[in-house]
N, C-alpha and C positions, 0 to 999 in steps of 0.2 A: 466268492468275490473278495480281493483284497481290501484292507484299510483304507487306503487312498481312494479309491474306486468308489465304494461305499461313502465316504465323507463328502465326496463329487455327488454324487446322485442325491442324498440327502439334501446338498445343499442347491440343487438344483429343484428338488421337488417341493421346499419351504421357499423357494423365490417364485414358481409358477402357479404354488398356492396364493401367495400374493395377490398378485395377478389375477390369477381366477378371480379371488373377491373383490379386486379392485373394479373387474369389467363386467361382472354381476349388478354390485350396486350402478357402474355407469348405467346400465343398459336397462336396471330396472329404474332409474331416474329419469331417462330417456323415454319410456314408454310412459311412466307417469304424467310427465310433462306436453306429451301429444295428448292425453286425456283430458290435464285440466286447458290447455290455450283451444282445444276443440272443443271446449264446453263455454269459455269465453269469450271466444272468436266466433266471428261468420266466417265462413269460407271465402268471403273477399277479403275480410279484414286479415284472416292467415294468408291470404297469396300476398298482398301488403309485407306481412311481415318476411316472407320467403325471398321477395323481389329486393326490399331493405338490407337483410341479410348476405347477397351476392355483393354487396359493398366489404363488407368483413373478411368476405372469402376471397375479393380482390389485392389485400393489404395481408394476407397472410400466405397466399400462395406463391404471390409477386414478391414479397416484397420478407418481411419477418421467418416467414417459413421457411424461403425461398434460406436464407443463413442458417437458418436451424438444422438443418441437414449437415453443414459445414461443422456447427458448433457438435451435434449427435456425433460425427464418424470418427474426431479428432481426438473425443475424448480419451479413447483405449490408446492409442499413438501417446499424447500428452505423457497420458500416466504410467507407459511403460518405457517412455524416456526420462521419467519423475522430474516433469516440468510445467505440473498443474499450475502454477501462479502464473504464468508466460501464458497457458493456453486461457486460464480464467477469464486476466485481463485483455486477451484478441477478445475473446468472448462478447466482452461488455463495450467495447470500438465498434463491434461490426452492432451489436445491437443499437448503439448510438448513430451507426449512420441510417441502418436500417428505420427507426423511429423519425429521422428528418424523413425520407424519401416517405414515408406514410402521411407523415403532415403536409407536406407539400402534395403529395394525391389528393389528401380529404379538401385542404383550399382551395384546388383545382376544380375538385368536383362541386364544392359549395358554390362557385364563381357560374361556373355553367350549372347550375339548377337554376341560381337566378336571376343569370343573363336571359333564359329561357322560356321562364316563368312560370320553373314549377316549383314554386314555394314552398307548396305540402309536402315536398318532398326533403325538405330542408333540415327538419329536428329529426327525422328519421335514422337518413344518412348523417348526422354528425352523431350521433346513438351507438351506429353502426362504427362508425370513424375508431370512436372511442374502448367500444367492446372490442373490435378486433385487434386494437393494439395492447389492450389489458392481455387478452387472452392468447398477442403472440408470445409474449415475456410469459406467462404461465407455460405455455408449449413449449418452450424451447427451455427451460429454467427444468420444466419436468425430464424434457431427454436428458440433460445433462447429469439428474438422479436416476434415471433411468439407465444410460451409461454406464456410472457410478453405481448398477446391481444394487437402487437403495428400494428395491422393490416395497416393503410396507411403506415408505414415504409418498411414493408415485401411485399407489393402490388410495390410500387414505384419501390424496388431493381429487382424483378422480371421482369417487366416491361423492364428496364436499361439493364441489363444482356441480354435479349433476342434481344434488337435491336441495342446495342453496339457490340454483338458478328458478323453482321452484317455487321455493316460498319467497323468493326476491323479487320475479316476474309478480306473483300474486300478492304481496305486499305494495307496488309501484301501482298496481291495476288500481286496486283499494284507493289509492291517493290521486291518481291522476284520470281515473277512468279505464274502460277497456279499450285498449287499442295498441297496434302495432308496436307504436315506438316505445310506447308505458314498458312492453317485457324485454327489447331490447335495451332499453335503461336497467331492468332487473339483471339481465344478463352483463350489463356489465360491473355493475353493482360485486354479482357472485364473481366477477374475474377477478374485480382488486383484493376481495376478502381472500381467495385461494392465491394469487400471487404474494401478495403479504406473508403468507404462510410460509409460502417457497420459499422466499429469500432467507427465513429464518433457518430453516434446516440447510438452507444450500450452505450458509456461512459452516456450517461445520464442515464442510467437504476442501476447504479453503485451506491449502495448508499452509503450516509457518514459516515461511520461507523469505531470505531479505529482499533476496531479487530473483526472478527467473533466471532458468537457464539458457534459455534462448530469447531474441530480444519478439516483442507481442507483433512488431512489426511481420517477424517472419511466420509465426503464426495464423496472423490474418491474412498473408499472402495467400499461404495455403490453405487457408479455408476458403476462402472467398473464389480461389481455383476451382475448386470444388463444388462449391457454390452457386457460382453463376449460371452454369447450366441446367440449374433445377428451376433456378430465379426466370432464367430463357424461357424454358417450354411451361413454367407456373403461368402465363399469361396466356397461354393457349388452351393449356388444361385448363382454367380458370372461365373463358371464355365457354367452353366445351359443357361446363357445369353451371353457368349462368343461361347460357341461350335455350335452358329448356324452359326458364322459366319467364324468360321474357319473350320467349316468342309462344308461348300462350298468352303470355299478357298482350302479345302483337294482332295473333291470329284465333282469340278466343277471348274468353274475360278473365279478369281476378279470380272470381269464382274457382275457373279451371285450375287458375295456379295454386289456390290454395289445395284445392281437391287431388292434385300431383304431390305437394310441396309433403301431404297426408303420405301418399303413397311411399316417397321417398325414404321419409322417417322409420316407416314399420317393414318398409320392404329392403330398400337397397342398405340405411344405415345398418340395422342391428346385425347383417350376417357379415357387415365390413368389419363392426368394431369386435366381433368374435374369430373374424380371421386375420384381424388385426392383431387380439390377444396372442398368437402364435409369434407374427414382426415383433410384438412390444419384447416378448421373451425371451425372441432369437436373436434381434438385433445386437445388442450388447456382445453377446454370447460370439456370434457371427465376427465381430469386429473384432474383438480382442483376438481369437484365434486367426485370423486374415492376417491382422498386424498390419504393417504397409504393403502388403498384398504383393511379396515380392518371392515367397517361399512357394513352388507346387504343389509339395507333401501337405499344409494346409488348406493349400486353396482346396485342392481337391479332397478334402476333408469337408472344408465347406460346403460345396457343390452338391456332394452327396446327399448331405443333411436339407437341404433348404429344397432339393426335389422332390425326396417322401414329406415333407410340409406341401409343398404343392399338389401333391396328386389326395394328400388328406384333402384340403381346402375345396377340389374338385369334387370327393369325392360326398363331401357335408353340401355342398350346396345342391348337388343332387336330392338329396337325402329332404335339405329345407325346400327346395322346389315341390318335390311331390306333397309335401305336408302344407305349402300354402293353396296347392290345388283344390286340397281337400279343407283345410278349416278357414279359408280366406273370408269367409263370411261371420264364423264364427270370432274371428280375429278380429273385424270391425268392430262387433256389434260390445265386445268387450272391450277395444281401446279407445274408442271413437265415438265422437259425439253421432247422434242419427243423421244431420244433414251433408256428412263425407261420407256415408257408407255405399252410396250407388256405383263408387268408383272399385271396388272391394275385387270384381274380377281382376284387377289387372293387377295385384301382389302378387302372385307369384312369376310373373315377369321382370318383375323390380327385385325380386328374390334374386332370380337367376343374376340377373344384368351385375345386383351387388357382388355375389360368390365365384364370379366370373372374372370381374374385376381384381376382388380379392386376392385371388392367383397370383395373377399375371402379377398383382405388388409385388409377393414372395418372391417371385425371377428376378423385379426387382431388385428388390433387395438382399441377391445375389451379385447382381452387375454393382452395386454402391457397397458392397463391403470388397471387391476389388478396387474401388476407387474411378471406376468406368463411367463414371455421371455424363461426360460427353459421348461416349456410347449409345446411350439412352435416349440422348436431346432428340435425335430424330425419330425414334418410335412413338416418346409424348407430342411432339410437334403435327407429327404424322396424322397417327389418330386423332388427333384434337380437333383438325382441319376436319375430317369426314364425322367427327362429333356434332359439331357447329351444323354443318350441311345437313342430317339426319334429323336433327333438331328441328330445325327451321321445317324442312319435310316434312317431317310427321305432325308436327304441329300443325302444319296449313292445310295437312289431307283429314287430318283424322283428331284431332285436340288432342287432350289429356293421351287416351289410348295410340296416337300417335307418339310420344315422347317417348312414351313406357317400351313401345317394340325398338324406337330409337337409342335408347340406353343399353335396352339387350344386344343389338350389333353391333354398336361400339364396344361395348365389353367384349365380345366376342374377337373382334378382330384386333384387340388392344392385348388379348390374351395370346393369341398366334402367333403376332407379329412378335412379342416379346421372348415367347417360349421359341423359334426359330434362332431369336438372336443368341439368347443364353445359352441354346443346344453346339452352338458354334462358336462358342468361345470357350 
């Protein structure tokens, strides 16, 4: 192997060591965390907190996230036209408009909880309001060093967040009692401390430069291009990810939802953010080589690569499926308090549903390092719709274990539909 080649792989295998320990500690802080709130929680008071929570995921998928995509794809573009100050400051416009449109959601939402009169629901969702908008500036602040290949910076915050949320949720508990909103205050508590962070290292990425090269305006045009079609179908997807847990709340109790919201954590989360680890690694890597996706000799370079990730991703969650068949009980009884453990069959459907899903991202994130985000808009819109429907379904036929087969078909056909699209392009 030559010089070159050699310095390449080296420096590829000290970035994915990053990484590796960055989604280690996530995932064992993640699992921690299901331990101790299932040891301080009832199972109504965790579907409480699950049901709270789809507030957060509403303002980040719609809305913060929904740019973070724009601000993640631009950055290799920016830096190979060395016009990082131009793209910095689009950067921080679209997060400024992005942060009105979330405040103007959470007023919305506060106005109707108590025009309607559900009060209790009140310190919850502004908990939630709050957390989600700490934690889209940490998300989107982390792609931007994640872009930027600042892999030990992005591993570090990861890491932080997961076991800060931890003793922050369990510190708030201590002061305010046990209950929902107490840990969603912890969690947002660990967002400002890990955003503070970021902004300190991200200042170094800020180069010295008097004025851009291009003016921020045209920057944010084309991010926001880009942009809006994720921000589109985030409301559907959103929707798709919320209605399992409120229509247990509709067609079952709290209880259910907490004893799902259980499932969700140890089954669908951990094999997403381990096939995630693969996105976190490729992405960057993905995009700089694409470029503005106007060259074939790369694309199809790209193409290549992000399908043997795909068919890996298939082939692990096989692999995690048969192994939750067999220690699904075992997994309870070691992450989980005893009064969620009767739901303990149905992880390895949560398995599958997660590594299935996982996939189909990777195709993804084939079609968004071509720059094809409208592409896309209709396979997330698509599926989302028969998400919704599935949900409501299986919830009203069959509770919890209704959700769980619901998730598995949706990921299934979210996976087809995509891998169809990307095989014909």
């Amino acid at each position: 192997m030559d010089r070159p080649n050699l310095l390449r792989y080296l420096r590829l295998a000290k970035e994915g060591s990053w990484i590796v320990l960055g989604q280690i500690a996530a995932v064992l802080g993640s699992l921690v965390l299901v331990r101790v709130l299932t040891e301080h929680l009832s199972p109504a008071e965790y579907g409480q907190l699950a049901l709270g929570l789809t507030v957060a995921g509403l303002v980040h998928q719609v809305v913060i996230g929904g740019v973070g995509n724009g601000i993640s794809r631009f950055y290799a573009i920016a830096a190979e036209q060395q016009d990082l100050c131009g793209y910095l400051r689009a950067s921080r416009q679209l997060m400024f408009y992005a942060t009105l449109a979330a405040l103007a959601i959470g007023m919305t939402l506060m106005a109707s909880l108590l025009l309607f009169g559900y009060t209790q629901w009140i310190a919850l969702a502004a908990a939630a309001l709050i957390f989600s908008v700490l934690s889209g500036y940490n998300g989107n602040i982390s792609t931007i060093q994640s872009a930027a290949r600042q892999r030990a910076v992005v591993a570090f915050h990861a890491g932080l967040d997961a076991w800060l949320k931890i003793l922050l949720a369990l510190g708030v508990m201590l002061w305010l009692g046990n209950s929902s909103t107490a840990v969603v205050i912890g969690y947002a508590l660990s967002s400002l401390l890990v955003t503070g962070s970021q902004l300190i290292f991200l200042r170094r990425l800020i180069p010295n430069q008097s004025r851009p090269n291009m003016e921020s305006l045209q920057w944010r045009q084309q991010m926001w291009a880009y942009s809006w079609p994720v921000s589109t179908w985030g409301i559907f997807t959103w929707l798709q990810q919320s209605t399992d847990r409120w229509a247990l709340e509709g067609f079952a109790t709290t209880q259910d939802v907490g004893l799902y919201a259980v499932l969700y954590q140890l089954g669908y989360a951990p094999i997403a953010i381990v096939t995630g680890l693969a996105a976190s690694f490729l992405g960057p890597i993905l995009y700089q080589r694409s470029g503005n996706a106007t060259d074939h000799a790369r694309n199809t370079n790209v193409h290549r690569l992000v399908w043997r990730i795909t068919f890996f991703c298939m082939a692990l969650t096989l692999i995690a499926f048969v192994l939750a068949l067999c220690l699904h009980g075992w997994i309870f009884r070691l992450l989980v308090a005893t009064d969620y453990r009767s739901a303990s069959y149905l992880l390895p459907w949560m398995v599958l549903a997660g590594g299935i899903f996982s996939a189909g991202q990777m195709l993804t994130l084939k079609m968004m390092s071509e720059l094809k985000s409208k592409a896309i808009m209709w396979v997330k819109i698509g599926t989302a719709i028969l998400g919704v429907l599935f949900n409501l379904y299986g919830a009203s036929v069959a509770g919890v274990a209704g959700v769980a087969m619901a998730a598995a078909a949706f990921s299934a056909i979210y996976f087809v539909w995509i891998f169809l699209l990307s095989f014909k392009a």
